[in-house]
C-alpha positions as a LaTeX table, in Angstrom:
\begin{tabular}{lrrr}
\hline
Residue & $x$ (\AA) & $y$ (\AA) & $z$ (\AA) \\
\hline
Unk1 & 33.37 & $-72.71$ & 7.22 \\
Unk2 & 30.36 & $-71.41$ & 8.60 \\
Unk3 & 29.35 & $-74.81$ & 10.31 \\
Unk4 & 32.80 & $-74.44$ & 11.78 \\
Unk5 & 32.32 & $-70.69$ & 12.91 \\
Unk6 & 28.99 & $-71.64$ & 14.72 \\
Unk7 & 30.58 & $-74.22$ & 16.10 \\
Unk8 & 33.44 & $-72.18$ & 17.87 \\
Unk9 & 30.25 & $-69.66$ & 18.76 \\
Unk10 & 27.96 & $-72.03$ & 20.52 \\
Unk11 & 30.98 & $-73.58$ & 22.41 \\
Unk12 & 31.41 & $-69.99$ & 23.66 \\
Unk13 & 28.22 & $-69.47$ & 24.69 \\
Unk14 & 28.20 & $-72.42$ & 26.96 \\
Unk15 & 31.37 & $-71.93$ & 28.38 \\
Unk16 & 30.40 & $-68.63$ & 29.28 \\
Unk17 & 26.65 & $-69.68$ & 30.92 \\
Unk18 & 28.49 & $-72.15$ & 32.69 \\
Unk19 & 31.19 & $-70.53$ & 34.35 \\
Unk20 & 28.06 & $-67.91$ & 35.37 \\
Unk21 & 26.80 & $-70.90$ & 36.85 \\
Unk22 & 29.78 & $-72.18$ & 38.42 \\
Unk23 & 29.87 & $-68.40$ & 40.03 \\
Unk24 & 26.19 & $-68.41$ & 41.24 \\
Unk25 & 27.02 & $-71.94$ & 43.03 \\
Unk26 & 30.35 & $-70.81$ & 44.38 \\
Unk27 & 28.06 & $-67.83$ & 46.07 \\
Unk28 & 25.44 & $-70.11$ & 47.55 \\
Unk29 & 28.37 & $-71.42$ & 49.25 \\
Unk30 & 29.91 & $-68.52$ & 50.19 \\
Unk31 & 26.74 & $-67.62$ & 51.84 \\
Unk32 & 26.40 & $-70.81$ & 53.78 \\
Unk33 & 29.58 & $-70.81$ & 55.26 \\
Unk34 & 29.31 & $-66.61$ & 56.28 \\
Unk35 & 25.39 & $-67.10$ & 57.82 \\
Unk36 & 27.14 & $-70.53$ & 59.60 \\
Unk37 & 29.92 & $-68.50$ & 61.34 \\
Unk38 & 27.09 & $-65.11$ & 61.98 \\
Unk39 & 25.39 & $-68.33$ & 64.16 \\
Unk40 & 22.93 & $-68.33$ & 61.85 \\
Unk41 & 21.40 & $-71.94$ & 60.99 \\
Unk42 & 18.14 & $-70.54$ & 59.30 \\
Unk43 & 20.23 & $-68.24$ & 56.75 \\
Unk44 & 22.63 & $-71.25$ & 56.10 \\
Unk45 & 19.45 & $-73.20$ & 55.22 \\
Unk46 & 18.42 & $-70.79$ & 52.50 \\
Unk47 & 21.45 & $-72.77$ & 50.26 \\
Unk48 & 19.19 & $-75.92$ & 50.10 \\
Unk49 & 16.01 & $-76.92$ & 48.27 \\
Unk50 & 13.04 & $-76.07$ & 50.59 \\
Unk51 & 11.50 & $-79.15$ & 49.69 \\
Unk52 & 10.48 & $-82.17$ & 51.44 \\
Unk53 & 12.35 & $-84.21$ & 48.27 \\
Unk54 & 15.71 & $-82.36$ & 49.50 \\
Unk55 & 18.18 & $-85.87$ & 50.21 \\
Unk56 & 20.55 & $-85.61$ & 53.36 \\
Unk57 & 23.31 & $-88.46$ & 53.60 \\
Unk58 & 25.10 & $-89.39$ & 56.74 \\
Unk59 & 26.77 & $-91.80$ & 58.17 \\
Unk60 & 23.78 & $-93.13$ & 60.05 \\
Unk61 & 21.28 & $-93.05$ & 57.61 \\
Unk62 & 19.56 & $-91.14$ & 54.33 \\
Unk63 & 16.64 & $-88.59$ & 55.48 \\
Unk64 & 14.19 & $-86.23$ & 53.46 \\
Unk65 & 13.05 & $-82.87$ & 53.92 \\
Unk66 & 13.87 & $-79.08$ & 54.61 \\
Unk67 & 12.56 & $-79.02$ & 57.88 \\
Unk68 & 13.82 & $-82.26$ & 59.18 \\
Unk69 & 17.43 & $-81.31$ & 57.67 \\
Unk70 & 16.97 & $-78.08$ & 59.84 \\
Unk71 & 16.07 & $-79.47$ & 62.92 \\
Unk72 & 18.91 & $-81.86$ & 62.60 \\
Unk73 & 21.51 & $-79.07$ & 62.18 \\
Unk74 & 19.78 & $-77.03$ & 65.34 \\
Unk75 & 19.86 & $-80.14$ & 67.74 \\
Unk76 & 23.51 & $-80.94$ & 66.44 \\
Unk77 & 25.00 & $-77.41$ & 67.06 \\
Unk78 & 22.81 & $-75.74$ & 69.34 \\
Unk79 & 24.35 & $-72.37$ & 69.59 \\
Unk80 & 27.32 & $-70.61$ & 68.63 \\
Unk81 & 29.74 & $-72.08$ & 70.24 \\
Unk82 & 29.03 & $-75.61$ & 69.04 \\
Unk83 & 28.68 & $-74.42$ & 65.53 \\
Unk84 & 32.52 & $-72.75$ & 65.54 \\
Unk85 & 34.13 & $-71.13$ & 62.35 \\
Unk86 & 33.34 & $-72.80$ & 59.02 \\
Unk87 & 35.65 & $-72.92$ & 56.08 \\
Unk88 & 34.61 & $-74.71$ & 53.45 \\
Unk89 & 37.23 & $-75.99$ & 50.38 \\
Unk90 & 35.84 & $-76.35$ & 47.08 \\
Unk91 & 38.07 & $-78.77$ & 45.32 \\
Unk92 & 35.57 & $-79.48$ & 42.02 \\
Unk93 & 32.25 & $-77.75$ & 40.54 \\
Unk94 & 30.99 & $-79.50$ & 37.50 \\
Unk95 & 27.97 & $-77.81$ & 36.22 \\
Unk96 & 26.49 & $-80.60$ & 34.40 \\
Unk97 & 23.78 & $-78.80$ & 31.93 \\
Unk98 & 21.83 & $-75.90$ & 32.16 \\
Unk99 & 19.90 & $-77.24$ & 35.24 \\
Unk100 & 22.42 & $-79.93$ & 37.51 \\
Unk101 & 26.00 & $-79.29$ & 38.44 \\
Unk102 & 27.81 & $-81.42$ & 41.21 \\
Unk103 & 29.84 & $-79.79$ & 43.79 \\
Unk104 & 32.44 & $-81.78$ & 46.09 \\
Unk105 & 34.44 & $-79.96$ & 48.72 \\
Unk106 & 35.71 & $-80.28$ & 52.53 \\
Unk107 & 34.57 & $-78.41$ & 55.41 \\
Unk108 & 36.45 & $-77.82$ & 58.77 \\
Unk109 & 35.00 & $-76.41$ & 62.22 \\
Unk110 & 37.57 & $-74.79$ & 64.54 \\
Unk111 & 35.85 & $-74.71$ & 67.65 \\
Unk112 & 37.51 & $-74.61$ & 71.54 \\
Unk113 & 37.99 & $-77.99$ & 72.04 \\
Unk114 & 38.13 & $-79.35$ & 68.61 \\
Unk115 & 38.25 & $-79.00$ & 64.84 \\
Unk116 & 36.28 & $-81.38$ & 63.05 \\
Unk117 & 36.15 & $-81.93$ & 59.36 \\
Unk118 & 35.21 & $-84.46$ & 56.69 \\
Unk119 & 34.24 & $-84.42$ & 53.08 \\
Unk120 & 31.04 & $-83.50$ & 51.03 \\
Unk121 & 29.42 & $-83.71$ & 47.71 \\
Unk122 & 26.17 & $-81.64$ & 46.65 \\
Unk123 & 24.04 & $-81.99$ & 43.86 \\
Unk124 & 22.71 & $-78.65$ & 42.72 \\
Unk125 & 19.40 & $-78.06$ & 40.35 \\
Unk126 & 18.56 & $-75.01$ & 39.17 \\
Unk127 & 15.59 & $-74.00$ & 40.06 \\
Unk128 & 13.33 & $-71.31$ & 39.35 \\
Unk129 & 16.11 & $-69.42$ & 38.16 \\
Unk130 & 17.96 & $-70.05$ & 41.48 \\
Unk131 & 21.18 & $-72.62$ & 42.35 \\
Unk132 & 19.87 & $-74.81$ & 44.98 \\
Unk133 & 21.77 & $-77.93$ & 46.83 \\
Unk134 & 18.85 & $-80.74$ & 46.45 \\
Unk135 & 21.21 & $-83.87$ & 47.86 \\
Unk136 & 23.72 & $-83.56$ & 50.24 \\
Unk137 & 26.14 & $-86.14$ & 51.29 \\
Unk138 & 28.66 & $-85.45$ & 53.94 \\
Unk139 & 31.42 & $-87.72$ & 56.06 \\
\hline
\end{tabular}
């Protein structure tokens, strides 16, 4: 019986650390997409790993880095205009253990002329302390 009672006990504590989890990632992302629509790339960047390991996939081709993934995202939507209104759709957060979780979603731009949109799915580690997106694929 006791086996069985810390059983039940140590199931709730997990459940409970990971849906804090699953809060702190669905915040990074909350973030994103409200610096994103302020026009603000650099505040949008403070979701990802500043690392030169962070992992961007495209279409064209895999690239590392913080910086490089920064630059990308200021020569793609050079102002306001270009970057539109974000909306992100979370359709699955898995936090994996204490320390990975995998996040897949949609995002949408509704700009003037067009509303583009695809598909994404992050890898987050936790990292000192902190929820960070360290691979980032997106269609």
């Amino acid at each position: 019986m006791k086996k069985l009672f810390l059983f039940c006990f140590l199931i709730l504590i997990s459940y409970g650390s990971h849906a804090q989890d699953r809060q702190a990632i669905l915040k990074v992302m909350y973030d994103q997409q409200l610096a994103w629509n302020r026009g603000d790339i650099n505040g949008f960047m403070l979701g990802y790993w500043k690392s030169d390991s962070l992992l961007f996939v495209s279409k064209a081709a895999p690239s590392y880095g913080w910086k490089i993934a920064l630059d990308h995202y200021k020569k793609a939507y050079p102002g306001k205009a270009a970057m539109g209104q974000l909306t992100f759709t979370i359709l699955q957060v898995k936090v994996l253990d204490a320390t990975n979780a995998f996040l897949l979603g949609g995002w949408r731009l509704k700009r003037a002329k067009d509303a583009p949109g695809g598909y994404y799915t992050l890898w987050f580690r936790k990292i000192k302390g902190e929820w960070k997106i360290v691979c980032d694929h997106t269609s």
